[in-house]
C-alpha positions, 0 to 999 in steps of 0.5 A: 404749598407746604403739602406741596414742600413736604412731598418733596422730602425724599429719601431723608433729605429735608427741605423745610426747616419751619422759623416760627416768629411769634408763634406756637405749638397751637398755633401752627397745629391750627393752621398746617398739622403737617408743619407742626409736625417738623422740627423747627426753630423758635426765634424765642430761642434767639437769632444765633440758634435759628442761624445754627439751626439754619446753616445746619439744615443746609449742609 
């Protein structure tokens, strides 16, 4: 599925912005090396960053 959505990135346009919640690095590199290599968002950093993170994936 996220090969899936990664192939869909075309042109520059993105169209996953990974939230990790409880979660690492590590952890997401064991399970999809493809979506620990995205930029993305830790809820860690608190719920007004992943918000800001996520309406500016939107625009």
């Amino acid at each position: 599925m996220v090969n899936g959505l990664a192939s869909r990135e075309v042109g520059g346009k993105k169209v996953i912005l990974p939230v990790w919640h409880d979660v690492g690095f590590d952890d997401v590199r064991g399970y999809s090396p493809t979506l620990a290599d995205r930029v993305a968002v830790s809820t860690n950093e608190g719920l007004e960053r992943v918000v800001e993170r996520l309406l500016l994936a939107m625009k």
